[in-house]
C-alpha positions in Angstrom: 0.0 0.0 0.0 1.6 3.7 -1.1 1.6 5.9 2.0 -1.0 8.0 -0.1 -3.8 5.2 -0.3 -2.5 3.8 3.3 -3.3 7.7 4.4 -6.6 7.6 3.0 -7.7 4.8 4.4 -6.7 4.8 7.9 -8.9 8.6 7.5 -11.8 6.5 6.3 -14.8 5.6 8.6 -18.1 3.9 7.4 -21.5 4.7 8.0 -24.6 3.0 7.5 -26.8 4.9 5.6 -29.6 5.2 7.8 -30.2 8.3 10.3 -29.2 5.9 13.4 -25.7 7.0 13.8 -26.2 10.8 12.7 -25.2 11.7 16.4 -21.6 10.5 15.6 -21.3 11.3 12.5 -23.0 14.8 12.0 -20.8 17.1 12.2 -17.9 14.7 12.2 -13.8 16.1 12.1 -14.0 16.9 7.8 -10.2 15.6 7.7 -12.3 11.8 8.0 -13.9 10.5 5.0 -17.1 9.3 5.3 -18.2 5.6 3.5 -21.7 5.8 3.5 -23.8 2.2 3.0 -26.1 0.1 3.6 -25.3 -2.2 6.7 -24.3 -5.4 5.3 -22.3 -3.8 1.8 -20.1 -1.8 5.2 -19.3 -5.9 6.2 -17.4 -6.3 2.7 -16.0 -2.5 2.7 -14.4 -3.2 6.0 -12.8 -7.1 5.3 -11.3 -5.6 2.1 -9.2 -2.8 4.0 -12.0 0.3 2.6 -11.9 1.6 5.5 -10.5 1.8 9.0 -13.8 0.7 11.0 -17.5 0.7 10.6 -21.0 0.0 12.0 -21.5 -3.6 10.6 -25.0 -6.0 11.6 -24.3 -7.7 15.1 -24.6 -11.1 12.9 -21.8 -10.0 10.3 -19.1 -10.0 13.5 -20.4 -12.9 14.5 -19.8 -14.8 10.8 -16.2 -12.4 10.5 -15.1 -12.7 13.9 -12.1 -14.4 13.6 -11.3 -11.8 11.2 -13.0 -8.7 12.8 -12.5 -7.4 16.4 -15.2 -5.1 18.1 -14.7 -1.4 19.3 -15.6 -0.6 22.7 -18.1 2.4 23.7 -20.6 2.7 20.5 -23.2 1.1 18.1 -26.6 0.4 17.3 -28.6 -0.6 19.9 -32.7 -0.2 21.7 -33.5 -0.4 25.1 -37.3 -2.1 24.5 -38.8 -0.6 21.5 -36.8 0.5 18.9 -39.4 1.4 16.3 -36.9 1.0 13.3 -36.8 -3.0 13.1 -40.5 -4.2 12.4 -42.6 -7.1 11.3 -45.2 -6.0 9.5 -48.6 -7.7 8.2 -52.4 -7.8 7.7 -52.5 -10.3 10.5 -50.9 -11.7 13.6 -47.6 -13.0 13.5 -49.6 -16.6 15.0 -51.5 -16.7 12.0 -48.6 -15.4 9.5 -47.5 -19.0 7.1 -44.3 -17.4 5.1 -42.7 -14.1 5.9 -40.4 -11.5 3.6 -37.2 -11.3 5.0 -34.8 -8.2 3.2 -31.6 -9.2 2.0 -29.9 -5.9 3.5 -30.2 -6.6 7.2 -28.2 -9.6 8.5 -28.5 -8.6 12.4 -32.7 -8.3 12.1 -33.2 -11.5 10.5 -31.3 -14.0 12.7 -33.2 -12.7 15.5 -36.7 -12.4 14.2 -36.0 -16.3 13.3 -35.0 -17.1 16.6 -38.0 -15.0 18.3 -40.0 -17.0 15.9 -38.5 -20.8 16.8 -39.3 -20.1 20.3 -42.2 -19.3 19.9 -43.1 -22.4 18.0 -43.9 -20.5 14.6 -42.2 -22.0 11.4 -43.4 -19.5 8.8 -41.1 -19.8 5.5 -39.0 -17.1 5.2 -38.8 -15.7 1.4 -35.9 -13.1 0.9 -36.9 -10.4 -0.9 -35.6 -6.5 -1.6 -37.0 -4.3 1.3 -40.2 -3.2 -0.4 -43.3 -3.2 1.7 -46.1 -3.7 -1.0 -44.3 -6.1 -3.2 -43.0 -8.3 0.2 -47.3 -8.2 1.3 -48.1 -8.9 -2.3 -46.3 -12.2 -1.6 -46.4 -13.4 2.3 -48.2 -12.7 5.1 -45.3 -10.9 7.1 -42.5 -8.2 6.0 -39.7 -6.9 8.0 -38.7 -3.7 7.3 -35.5 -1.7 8.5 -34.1 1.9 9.1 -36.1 4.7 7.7 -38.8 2.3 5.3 -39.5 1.1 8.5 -40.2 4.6 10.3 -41.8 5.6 7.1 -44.2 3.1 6.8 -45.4 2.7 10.5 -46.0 6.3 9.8 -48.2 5.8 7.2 -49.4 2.2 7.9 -49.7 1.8 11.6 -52.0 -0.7 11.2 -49.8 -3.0 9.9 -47.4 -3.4 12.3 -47.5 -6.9 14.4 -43.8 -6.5 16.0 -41.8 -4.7 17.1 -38.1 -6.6 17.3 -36.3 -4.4 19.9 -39.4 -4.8 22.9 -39.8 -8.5 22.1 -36.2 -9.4 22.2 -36.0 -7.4 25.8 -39.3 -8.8 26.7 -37.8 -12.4 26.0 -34.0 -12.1 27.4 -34.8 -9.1 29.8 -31.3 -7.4 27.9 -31.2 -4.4 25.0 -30.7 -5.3 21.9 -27.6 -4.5 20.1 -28.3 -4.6 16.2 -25.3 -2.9 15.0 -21.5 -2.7 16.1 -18.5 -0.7 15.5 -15.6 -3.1 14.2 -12.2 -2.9 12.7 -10.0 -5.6 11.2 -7.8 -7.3 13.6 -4.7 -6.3 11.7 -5.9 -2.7 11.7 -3.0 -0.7 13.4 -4.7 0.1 16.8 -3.2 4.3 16.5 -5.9 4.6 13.7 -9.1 3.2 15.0 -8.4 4.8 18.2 -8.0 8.4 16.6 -11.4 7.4 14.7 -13.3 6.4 17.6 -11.7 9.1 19.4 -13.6 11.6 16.9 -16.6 9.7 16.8 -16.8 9.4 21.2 -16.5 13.3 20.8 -19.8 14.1 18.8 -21.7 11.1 20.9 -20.6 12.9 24.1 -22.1 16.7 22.5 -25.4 15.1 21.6 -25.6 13.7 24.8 -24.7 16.8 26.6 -25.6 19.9 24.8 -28.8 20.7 23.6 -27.8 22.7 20.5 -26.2 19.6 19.2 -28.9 17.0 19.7 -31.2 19.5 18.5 -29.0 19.5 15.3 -29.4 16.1 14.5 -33.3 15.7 15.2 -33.8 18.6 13.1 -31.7 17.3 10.2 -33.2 13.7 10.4 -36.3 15.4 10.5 -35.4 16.9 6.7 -34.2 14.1 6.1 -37.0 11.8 6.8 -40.1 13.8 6.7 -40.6 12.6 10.1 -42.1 15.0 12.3 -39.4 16.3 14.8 -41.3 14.8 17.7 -41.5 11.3 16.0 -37.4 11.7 15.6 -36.6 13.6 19.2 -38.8 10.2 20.4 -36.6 7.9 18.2 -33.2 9.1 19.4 -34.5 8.0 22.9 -35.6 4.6 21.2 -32.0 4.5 19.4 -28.6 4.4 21.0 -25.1 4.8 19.9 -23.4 3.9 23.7 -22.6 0.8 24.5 -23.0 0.5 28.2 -22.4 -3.5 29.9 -25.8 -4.1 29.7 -26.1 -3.7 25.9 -22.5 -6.0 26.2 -24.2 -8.7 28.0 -27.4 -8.7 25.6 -24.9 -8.5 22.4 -23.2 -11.6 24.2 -27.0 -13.5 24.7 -27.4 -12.1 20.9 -24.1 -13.7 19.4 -25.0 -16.9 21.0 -28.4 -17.7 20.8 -29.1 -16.2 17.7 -26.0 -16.6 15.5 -24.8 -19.4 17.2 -21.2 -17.6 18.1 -19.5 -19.8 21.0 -16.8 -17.6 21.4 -16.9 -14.9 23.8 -16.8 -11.2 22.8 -13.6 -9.5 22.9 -12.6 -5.7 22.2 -9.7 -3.8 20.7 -9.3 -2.4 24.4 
């Protein structure tokens, strides 16, 4: 690697490209560049060396995690309900015989089939692109992600059966963790501390000054056409800090839902 391209990447961080991680990344330190894509395309962007860390799906570390080493203090996670990570349908989960899974959200899928298994439910899952009308058009169920999933609860609150955040806490009594920060365990450990050095100081602003988290509701608010007191309630729903209770529910996650054996290490 020339020291050019080796400069460039070590000031590259990726981003899913969803508003959940807006309070890091808004207003981010301009000498980073900013990789922004869809959860599991940041899995590949990261194993090829695209960039220094990223938010990745929870089940991603766990398939990569010989590879892939975690990064203490942030990601994706929900306290109860999360209101981003939905089942939707014109009828009860119960009653539901195949469901739509999308093929962009790796974390949400492996545990909306183990909520399912212990239940006792064995609907057939059928992958499909994250489109609401065509997934109904074809099962009973759909899970949505990320902003379709704000959107259409919006729109369709009817159709909502579950909500993946409450009924994970409601069966493991932890948070849910959907999305960690990671780096490549060969990844020099001066450069993904000066990133999550930069990233620790805009969580720590819009936890602690007003102007700041009003910043980032008002521009997911543009974003989104969300109204700003749907997105002020979802960055209470939505968290980027990793305390050890999200730690020990990743842990419960990685186990029971990807089947992960190994405990959970971090860079530090």
């Amino acid at each position: 690697m020339n020291p050019r391209s080796e400069l460039l990447w070590a000031n590259t961080i990726g981003r899913v490209a969803f508003m959940n991680c807006d309070p890091l990344f808004l207003g981010l330190d301009p000498s980073f560049n900013v990789l922004p894509a869809p959860p599991s395309w940041l899995t590949g962007h990261l194993l090829r060396r695209d960039c220094v860390l990223a938010p990745i799906p929870a089940a991603d570390f766990a398939r990569h995690h010989q590879e892939l080493v975690l990064i203490p203090e942030i990601g994706i996670s929900s306290k109860g309900e999360v209101g981003s990570v939905l089942v939707f349908g014109n009828r009860p989960v119960e009653e539901m015989r195949d469901v739509a899974m999308p093929s962009d959200s790796a974390s949400s899928v492996a545990l909306l089939k183990y909520l399912l298994k212990v239940r006792g439910l064995d609907p057939r899952p059928v992958e499909m692109g994250p489109d609401l009308d065509s997934m109904l058009d074809r099962c009973d169920g759909a899970l949505l992600i990320g902003d379709r999933a704000l959107d259409r609860a919006k729109t369709n609150p009817e159709l909502v059966q579950l909500d993946l955040g409450q009924a994970w806490l409601e069966h493991s009594g932890h948070p849910m963790v959907f999305g960690v920060f990671a780096a490549r365990k060969d990844t020099p450990i001066e450069f993904v501390k000066r990133a999550h050095s930069a990233l620790m100081e805009r969580l720590e602003l819009f936890e602690n000054d007003p102007l700041t988290r009003e910043h980032v509701i008002l521009n997911a608010h543009q974003q989104s056409e969300m109204s700003i007191e749907r997105m002020n309630r979802y960055f209470g729903e939505v968290f980027n800090r990793l305390d050890a209770e999200h730690v020990s529910g990743l842990q419960e996650y990685l186990t029971l839902c990807c089947g992960m054996k190994e405990k959970i290490e971090f860079m530090w």
